[in-house]
N, C-alpha and C positions, 0 to 999 in steps of 0.2 A: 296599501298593497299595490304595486306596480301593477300595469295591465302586461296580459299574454302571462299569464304564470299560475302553473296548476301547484297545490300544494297538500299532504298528506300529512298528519301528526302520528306517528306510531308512539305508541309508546315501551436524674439520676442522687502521755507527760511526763512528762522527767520533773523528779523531785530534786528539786536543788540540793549541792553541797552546803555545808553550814560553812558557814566565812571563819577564815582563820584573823586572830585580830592583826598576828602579826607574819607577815610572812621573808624571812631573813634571805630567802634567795629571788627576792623583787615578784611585782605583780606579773601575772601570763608566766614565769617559770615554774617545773613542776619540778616538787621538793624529793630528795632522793627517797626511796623504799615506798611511797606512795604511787599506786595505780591508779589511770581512771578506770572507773565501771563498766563496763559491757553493756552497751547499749541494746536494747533488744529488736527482733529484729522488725521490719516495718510492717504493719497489716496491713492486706489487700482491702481495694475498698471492696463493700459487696457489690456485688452483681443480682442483676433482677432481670426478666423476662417484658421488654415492652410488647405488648401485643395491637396492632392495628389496623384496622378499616375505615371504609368513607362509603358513604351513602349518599343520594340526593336529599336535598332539602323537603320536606313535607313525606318520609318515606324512611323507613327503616330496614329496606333488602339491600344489603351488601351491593356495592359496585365490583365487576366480575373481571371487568378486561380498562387498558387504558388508563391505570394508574402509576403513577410516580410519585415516592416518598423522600425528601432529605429530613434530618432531623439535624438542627444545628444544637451545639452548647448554649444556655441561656447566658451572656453575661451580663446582662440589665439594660441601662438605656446609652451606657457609655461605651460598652464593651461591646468589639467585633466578634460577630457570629461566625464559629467556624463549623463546620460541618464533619460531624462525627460518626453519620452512617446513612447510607443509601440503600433504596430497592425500589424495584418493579414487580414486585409478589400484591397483588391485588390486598394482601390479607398479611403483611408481612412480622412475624416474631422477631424481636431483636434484643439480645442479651446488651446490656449497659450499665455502666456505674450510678453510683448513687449520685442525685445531683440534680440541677434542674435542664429541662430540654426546651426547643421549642420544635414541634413535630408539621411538617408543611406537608400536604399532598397537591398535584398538579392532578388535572383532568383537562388535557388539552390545554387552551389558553384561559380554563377556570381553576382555581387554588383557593384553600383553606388551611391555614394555620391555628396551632393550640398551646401552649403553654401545659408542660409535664414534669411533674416530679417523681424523683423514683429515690426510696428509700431504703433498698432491701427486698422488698417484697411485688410481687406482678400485677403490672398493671395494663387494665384494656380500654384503648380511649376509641373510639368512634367518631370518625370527623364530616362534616354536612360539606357539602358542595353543591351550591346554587348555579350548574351549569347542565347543559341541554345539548343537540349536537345536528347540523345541516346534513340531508346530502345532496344533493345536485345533478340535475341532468338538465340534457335539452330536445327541442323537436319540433316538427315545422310540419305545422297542422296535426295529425294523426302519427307520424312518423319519427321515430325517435332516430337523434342523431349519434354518429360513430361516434363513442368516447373520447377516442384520442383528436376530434376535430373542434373539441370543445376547451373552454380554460374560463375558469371563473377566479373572480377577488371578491374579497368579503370587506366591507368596511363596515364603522361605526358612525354614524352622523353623528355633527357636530354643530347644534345652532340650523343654521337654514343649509348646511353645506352637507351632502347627503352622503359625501366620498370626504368625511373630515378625515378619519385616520383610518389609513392603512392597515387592516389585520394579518391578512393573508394574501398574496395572489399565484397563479400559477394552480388553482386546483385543481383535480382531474374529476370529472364526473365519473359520479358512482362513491367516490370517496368522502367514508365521515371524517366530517369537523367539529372536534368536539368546541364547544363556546360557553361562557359565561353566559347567564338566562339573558335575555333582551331585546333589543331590535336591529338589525342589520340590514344595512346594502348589498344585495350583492349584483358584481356585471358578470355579463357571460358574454366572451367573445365565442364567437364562432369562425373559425379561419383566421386569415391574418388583414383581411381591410378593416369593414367598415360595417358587417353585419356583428350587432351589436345590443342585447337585450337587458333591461335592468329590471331588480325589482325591490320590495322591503321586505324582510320577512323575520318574522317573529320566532325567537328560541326560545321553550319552556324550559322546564328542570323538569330533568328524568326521562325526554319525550325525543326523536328524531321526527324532526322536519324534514319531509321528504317532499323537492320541490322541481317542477320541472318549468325550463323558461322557454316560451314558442318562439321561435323566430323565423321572420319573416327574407326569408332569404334564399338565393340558388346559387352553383357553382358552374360558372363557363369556361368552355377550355376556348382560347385565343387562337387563333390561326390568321397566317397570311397566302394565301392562295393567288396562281394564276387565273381559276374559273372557279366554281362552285364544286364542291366536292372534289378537288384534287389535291394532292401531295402539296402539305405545308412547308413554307421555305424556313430551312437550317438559321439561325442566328438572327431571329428578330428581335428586335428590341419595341417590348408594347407599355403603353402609359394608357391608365384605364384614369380618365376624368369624371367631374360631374358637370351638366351644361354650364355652371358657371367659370369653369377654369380648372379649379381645384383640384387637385394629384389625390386620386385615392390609392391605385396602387400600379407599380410598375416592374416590370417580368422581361427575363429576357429566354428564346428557347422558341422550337417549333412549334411548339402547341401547350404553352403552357394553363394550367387550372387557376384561377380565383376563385374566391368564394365571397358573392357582394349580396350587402340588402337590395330590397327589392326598390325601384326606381328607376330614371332614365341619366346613361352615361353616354361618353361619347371616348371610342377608341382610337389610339393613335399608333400604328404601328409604320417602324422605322427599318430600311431593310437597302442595302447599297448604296447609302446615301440620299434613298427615297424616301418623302413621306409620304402615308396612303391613310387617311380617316375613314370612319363610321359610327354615327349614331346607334344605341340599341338601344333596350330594353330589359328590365331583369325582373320577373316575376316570380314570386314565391313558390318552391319546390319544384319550378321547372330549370333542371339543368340541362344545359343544349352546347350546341357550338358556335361560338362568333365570328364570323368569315369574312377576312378582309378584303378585299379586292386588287392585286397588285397592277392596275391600270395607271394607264394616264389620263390627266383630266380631273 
């Protein structure tokens, strides 16, 4: 389990002609005053009522919201599956021919497929799904962060690499993700540098994970100023470092906002062809103003 991260579990015949021995007007012609037969007309196949749900694994209560059903044609191990009927009715009835199916539900990025035959007569299959579901927030110290300042990805390790595959990114706090039981990564940017929180966290079947990641981070608004507290100058161009060099982010604008972890940077801001530095400082949940000095010297 990553450190800084709070977490909550809720919980489908024709009887031949007799052969003539001989027939005097050649084979395939039909001989005068003779008719063929009336073929009768085709039967419908029957139709039968599928009826279907899904439930978590270890658990017999209906799943209520957040499913997706296809049912393909079964055609064995050679034949392409084609898809004969669709819903998102939690609980959906489907009339169908006689025949064999294979019936699939999704729950988010977890699925369960069954093998169905229907002959006539209705039938109700109930399908398991071993999947669970995240949701995600963030907050620095005590204080929970705006939603929309937040974005998380979820991955799946693989071997020692903790961000092997790619599940999901771009999600919004607050929001479920339904998942396949098991363990994931997930990151949580906060703004657009460098404040930046991870952690592992575990999905049961049937259960929401409700997890919030702390991060240690504040937001600066940048300014270029003649003196201390005066009127920021129009069209600066600022480059936010770290003491070693390295570009964490850069903004152009009177006063623009960042959002960095917490540590020691060093500002560059660029304005007439001038350039004007300052070292600062970024400490957890204190957001303030950075003020650059447009001196010489």
């Amino acid at each position: 389990m990553g450190r800084g991260c709070r977490i909550a579990t809720v919980l489908l015949g024709l009887t031949p002609l007799a052969a003539h021995a001989q027939d005097p007007f050649g084979p395939g012609l039909p001989s005068p005053g003779i008719t063929s037969p009336m073929l009768p007309p085709p039967v419908p196949e029957a139709e039968a009522d599928l009826s279907l749900s899904a439930s978590f694994v270890g658990a017999n209560q209906p799943v209520r919201a957040g499913l997706s059903w296809r049912i393909f044609e079964d055609k064995g191990e050679t034949g392409r599956p084609a898809i004969v009927a669709r819903s998102n009715d939690p609980a959906p009835i489907l009339k169908l021919p006689a025949g064999s199916y294979v019936a699939t539900v999704t729950y988010g990025y977890a699925s369960a497929s069954k093998r169905v035959t229907l002959s006539g007569q209705p039938v109700s299959e109930q399908l398991k799904v071993a999947a669970g579901a995240l949701k995600l927030s963030g907050a620095i110290g005590d204080q929970k962060i705006t939603p929309n300042q937040l974005a998380f990805s979820v991955f799946v390790p693989a071997g020692t690499n903790s961000e092997g595959r790619l599940v999901r990114s771009g999600i919004k706090a607050g929001e479920i993700v339904r998942l396949p039981e098991g363990v994931y990564h997930v990151v949580s940017n906060y703004g657009e540098s460098n404040a930046i929180q991870r952690a592992d966290l575990k999905v049961e079947t049937g259960k929401i994970t409700d997890a919030t990641l702390n991060h240690r981070a504040a937001t600066v608004t940048l300014k270029l100023v003649a003196a201390p507290g005066t009127e920021a100058f129009a069209g600066t161009a600022f480059s936010v470092l770290t003491p070693g060099g390295d570009t964490i982010r850069e903004a152009i604008g009177a006063f623009p906002s960042v959002t960095l972890a917490e540590g020691d940077y060093v500002l560059i801001a660029r304005h007439d062809g001038q350039v004007y530095t300052r070292e600062f400082k970024v400490e957890s949940g204190m957001d303030r103003d950075i003020e650059v000095l447009a001196k010489a010297g």
